[in-house]
N, C-alpha and C positions, 0 to 999 in steps of 0.2 A: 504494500500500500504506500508506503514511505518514499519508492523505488517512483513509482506511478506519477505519487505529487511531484516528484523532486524531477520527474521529466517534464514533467506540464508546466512547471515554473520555468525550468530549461529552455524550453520552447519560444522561439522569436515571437512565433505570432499569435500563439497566447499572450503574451507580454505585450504587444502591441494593441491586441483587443484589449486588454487591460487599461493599457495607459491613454486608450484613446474614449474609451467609455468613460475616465474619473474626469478627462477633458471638459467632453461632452456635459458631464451631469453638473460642475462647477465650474470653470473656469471659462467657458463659452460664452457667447454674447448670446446663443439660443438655448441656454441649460434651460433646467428642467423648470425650477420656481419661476421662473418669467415667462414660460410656454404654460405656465399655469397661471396668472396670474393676468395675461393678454386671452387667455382662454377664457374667464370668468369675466373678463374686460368685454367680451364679445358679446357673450351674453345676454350681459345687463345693455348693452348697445341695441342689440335685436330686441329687445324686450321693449325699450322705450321706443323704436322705432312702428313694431304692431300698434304700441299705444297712440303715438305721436299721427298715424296712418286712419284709423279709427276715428280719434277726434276730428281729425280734416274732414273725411267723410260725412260724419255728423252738423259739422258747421255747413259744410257744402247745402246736405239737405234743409237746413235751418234758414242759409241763405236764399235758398231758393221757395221754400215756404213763403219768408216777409216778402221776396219781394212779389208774390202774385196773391197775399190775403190781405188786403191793407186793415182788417179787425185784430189778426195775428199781431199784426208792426207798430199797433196800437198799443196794443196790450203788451209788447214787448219793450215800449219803448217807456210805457209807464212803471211796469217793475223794474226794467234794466237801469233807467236813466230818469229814475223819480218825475218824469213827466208831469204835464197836468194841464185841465185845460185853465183855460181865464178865469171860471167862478168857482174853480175846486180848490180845498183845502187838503190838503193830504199828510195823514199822521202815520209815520212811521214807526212799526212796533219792532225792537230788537229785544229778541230773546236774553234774559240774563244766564250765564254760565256759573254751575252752580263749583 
């Protein structure tokens, strides 16, 4: 057994795979914790982009709602943008946080 290790140690290109794996896993600019670390980078990247994709969509249909219901752009324009006409008073209720 002793005989065995003491050849595979011996061996170039054992040695070589060797020295070229501890390379690879530390001292590379693409080792292993930065191929993890762009890997969970990516991610959380695709993940805000589904969302960031979705909202557009949503606004898209929103936008195209107001501009063909002008009761919608009314009402949207009164909660959004505290609206109002000439003879209304409008009291604004904010919930307290408890």
């Amino acid at each position: 057994m002793k005989a065995r290790l003491f050849r595979l140690l011996k061996n170039k290109y054992f040695f070589t795979l060797v020295a070229f794996a501890v390379w690879m896993l530390m001292f590379d600019q693409n080792k292993y914790d930065n191929q993890m670390r762009l890997q969970s980078s990516l991610k959380k990247l695709e993940a805000q982009k589904a969302f960031f994709i979705s909202e557009i969509e949503q606004n898209k249909k929103m936008s195209e709602a107001l501009l063909s219901d002008t009761a919608l752009m009314e009402k949207y324009a009164r909660e959004k943008y505290l609206m109002k006409r000439p003879d209304e008073v409008v009291y604004v209720v904010v919930p307290v946080k408890n």
